[in-house]
C-alpha positions in Angstrom: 9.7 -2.7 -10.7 7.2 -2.0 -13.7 5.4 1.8 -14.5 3.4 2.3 -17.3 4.5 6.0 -17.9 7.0 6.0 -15.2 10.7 4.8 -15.6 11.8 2.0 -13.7 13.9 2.7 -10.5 17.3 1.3 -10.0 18.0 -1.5 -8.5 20.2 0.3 -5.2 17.4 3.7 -5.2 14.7 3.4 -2.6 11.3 4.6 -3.0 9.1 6.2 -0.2 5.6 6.3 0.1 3.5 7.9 3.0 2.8 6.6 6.4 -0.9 5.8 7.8 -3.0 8.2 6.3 -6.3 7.2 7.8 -4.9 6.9 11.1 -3.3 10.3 10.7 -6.3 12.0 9.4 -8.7 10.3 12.1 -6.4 10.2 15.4 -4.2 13.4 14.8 -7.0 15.8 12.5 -10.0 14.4 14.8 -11.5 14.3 10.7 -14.2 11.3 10.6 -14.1 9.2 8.2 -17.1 6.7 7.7 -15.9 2.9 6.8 -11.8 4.3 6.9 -12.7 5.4 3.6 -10.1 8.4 2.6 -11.6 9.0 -0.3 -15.3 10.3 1.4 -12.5 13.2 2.0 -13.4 14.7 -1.6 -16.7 15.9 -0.2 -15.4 17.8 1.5 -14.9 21.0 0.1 -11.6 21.3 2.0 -10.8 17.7 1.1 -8.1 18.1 -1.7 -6.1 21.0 0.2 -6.3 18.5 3.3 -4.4 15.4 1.2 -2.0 17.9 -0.6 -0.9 19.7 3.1 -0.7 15.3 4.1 1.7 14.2 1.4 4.0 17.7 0.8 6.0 16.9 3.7 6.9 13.1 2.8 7.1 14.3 -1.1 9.8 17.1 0.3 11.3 14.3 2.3 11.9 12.4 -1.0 13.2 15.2 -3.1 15.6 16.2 -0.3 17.0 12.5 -0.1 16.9 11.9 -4.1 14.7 9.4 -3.6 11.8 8.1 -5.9 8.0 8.3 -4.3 4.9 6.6 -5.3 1.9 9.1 -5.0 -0.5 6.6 -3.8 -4.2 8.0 -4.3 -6.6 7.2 -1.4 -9.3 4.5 -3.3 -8.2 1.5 -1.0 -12.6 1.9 -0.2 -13.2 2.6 -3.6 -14.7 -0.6 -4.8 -18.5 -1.3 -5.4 -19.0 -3.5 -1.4 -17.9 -0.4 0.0 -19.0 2.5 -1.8 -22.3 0.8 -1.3 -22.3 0.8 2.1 -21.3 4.8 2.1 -24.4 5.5 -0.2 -22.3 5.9 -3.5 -23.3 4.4 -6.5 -20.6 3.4 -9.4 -20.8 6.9 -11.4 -19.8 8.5 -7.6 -16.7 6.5 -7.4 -15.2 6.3 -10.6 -15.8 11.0 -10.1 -13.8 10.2 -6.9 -11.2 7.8 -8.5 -10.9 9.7 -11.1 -10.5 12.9 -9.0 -7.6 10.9 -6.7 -5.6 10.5 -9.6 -6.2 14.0 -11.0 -4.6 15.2 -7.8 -1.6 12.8 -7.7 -1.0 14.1 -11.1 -0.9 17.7 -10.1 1.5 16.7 -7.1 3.5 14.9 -9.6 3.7 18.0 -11.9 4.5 20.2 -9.2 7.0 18.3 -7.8 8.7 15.9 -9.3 12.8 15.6 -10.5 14.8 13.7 -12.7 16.8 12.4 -9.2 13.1 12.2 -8.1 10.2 10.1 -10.0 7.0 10.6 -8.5 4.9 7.0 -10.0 1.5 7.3 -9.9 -0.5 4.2 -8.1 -4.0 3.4 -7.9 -4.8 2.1 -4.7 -6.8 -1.0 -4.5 -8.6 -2.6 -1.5 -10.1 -6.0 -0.5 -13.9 -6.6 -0.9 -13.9 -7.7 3.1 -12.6 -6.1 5.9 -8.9 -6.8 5.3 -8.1 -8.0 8.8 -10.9 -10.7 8.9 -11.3 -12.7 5.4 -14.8 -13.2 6.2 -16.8 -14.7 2.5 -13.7 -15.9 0.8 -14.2 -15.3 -3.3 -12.7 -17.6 -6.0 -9.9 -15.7 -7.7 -12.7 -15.8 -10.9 -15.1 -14.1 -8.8 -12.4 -11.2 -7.7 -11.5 -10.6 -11.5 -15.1 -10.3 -12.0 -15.1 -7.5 -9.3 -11.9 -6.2 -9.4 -12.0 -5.3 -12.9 -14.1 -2.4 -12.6 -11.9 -0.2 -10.3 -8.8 -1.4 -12.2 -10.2 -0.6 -15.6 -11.1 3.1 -14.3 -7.3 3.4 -13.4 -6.2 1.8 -16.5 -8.2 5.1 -18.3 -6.3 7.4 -16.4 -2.4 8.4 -15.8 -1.9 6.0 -13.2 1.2 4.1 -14.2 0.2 1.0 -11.7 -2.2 -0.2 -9.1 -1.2 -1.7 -6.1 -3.8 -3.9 -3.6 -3.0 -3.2 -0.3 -4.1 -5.4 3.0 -4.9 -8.7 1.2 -5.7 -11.4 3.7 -6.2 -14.6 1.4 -4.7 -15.4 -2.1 -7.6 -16.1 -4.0 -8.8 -12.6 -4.1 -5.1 -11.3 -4.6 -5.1 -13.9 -8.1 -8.0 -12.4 -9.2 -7.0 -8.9 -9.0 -3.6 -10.1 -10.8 -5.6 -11.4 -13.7 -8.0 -8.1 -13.7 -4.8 -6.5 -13.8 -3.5 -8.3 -17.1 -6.7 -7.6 -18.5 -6.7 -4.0 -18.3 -2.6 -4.2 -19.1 -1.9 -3.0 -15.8 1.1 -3.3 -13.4 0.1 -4.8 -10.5 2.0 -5.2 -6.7 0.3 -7.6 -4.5 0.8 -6.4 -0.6 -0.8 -8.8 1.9 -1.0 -8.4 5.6 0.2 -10.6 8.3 -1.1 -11.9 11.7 1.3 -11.5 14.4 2.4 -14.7 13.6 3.7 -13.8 10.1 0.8 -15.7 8.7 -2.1 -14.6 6.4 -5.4 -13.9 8.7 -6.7 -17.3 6.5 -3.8 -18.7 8.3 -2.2 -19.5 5.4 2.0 -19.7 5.3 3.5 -16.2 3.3 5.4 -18.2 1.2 2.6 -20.7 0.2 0.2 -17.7 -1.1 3.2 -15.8 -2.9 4.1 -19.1 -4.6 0.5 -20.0 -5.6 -0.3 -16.4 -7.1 2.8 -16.6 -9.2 1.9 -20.4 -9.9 -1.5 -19.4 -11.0 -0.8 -16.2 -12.9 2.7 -17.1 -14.6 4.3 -14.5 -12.3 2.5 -11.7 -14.0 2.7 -9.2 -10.4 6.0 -7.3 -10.5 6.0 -8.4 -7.1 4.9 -8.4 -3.3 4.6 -6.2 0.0 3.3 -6.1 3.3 1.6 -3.7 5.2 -0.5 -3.2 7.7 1.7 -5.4 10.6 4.5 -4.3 12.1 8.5 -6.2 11.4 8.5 -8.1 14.3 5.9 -10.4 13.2 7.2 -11.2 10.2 10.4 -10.9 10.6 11.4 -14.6 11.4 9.3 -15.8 8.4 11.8 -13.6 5.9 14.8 -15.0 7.9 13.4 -18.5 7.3 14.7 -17.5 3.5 13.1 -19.5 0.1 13.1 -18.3 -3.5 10.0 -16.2 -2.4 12.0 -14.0 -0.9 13.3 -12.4 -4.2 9.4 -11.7 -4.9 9.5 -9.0 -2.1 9.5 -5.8 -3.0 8.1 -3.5 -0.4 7.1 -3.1 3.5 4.7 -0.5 5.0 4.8 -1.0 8.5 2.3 -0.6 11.5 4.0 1.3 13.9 2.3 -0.7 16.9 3.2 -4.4 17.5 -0.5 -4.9 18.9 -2.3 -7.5 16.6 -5.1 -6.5 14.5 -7.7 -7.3 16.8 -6.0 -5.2 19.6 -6.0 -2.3 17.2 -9.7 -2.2 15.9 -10.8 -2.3 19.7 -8.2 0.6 20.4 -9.9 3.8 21.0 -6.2 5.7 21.2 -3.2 5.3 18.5 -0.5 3.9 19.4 2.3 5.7 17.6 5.5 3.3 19.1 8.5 4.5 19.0 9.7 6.0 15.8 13.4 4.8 15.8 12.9 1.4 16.7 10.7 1.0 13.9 13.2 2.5 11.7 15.9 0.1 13.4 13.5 -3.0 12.6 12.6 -1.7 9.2 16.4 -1.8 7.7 17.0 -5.6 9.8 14.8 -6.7 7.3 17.0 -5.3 4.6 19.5 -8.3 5.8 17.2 -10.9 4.6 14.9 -9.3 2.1 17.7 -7.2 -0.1 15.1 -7.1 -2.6 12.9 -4.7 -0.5 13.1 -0.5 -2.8 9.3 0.7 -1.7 9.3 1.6 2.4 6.8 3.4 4.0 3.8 3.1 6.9 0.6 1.9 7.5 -2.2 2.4 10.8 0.1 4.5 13.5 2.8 6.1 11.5 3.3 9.8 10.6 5.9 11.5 8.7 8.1 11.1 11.6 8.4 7.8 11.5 8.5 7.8 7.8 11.9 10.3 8.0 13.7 8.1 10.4 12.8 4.9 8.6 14.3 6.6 5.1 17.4 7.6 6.9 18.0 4.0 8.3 17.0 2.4 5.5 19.5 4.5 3.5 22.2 4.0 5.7 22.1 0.5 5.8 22.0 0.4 1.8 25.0 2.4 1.7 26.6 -0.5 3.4 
């Protein structure tokens, strides 16, 4: 696991991250939040108090454990499709970028120990909607438009950027080589359907081998998020070098697909400890797996009992 300014973990330490922090701030804070954007949260003039009160529990949680925990900042929106349709031009979102990481690196300064490293990531998001690939770029065209957000992080303390909900691997290559460009570490995490393929309908293992084909392994590796274990879980157990590649999961905490969940008007929170159970399963078949943490649905409860299991089962 590569940092830039961050040592690299251990091979047997886990690292949290946060759970579902638009679905938390939407469905438990009643906060709107136009597009899912987090980030329209810094106009507010309450905004950064609201993400530091979101992420001192789960840093806490880390601490208390000795665990490691990526301060993720909140520009998953932050790219120049999106910003465009909130009304923000490019100056407005590198501020806000710029602004994320400022606070990460506050949280970082207040917080972190030797027995926990806080790593800094700049969150990065898919052109399209992330559940539906919709206009499909050539991984040229995504490096093209990738490498403005990445190069923004690349000026600041971030010590890597991670592109969360990726639905095809074209786009994912082209970050990768934006990523190189700007000498950034870069994690690839791509979503699943509910039948552990990519909403393209393309096989897991085939777009994790033809990003590492195409970009000489360059990502320090891959995650998921945004689906829940139980529909991927037989795609890990159907093993392959690719496996190795994975590094992280951050799970949905509802087994409803993703179309189920844009047309839900309630969350569906699931049940905390049978997430946690099916989170450290995967830990049979993925060994690989150090970053955990949630996606749409999950809280710091959920987070908690997923570290505890997770850590158990390591101890093993």
């Amino acid at each position: 696991m590569k940092y830039r300014n961050s040592p690299d973990l251990p091979e047997d330490k886990i690292c949290l991250t946060d759970g579902g922090l638009e679905t938390v701030l939407v469905f438990e804070h009643g906060i709107d939040l136009p597009e899912f954007a987090s980030f329209t949260l810094f106009k507010r003039e309450d905004g950064e108090q609201l993400f530091r009160d979101y992420l001192q529990p789960y840093i806490d949680l880390a601490v208390e454990l000795k665990s490691a925990f990526q301060l993720v900042d909140c520009g998953w929106r932050a790219n120049p499709a999106w910003g465009q349709k909130l009304g923000m031009n490019q100056n407005q979102l590198e501020t806000v970028i710029r602004d994320s990481i400022g606070l990460m690196k506050s949280l970082r300064e207040e917080n972190e120990t030797p027995d926990s490293p806080m790593p800094i990531i700049g969150c990065i998001g898919p052109r399209g909607d992330g559940y539906i690939p919709g206009e499909m770029m050539t991984a040229a065209e995504a490096t093209e438009y990738h490498h403005t957000q990445i190069g923004i992080l690349s000026d600041t303390v971030a010590d890597a950027v991670t592109a969360m909900t990726l639905s095809y691997p074209g786009e994912a290559i082209g970050i990768i080589e934006a990523a190189r460009a700007c000498h950034m570490p870069v994690t690839i995490s791509f979503t699943v359907e509910t039948d552990g393929r990519l909403p393209n309908g393309e096989p897991l293992a085939e777009a994790i081998d033809k990003c590492d084909s195409e970009t000489g392994d360059y990502a320090t590796g891959y995650m998921i998020n945004c689906a829940h274990p139980t529909h991927f879980a037989e795609t890990f157990r159907g093993g392959g070098d690719w496996i190795n590649r994975i590094r992280g999961i951050r799970a949905n905490a509802s087994t409803m697909s993703h179309e189920e969940l844009d047309q839900s008007e309630t969350l569906d929170r699931g049940t905390p400890q049978n997430l946690a159970s099916e989170m450290a399963e995967l830990l049979d078949v993925a060994p690989g797996i150090q970053i955990i943490g949630g996606c749409c649905g999950t809280d710091f409860e959920h987070i908690r009992e997923i570290a505890a299991a997770v850590l158990e089962k390591k101890r093993k």
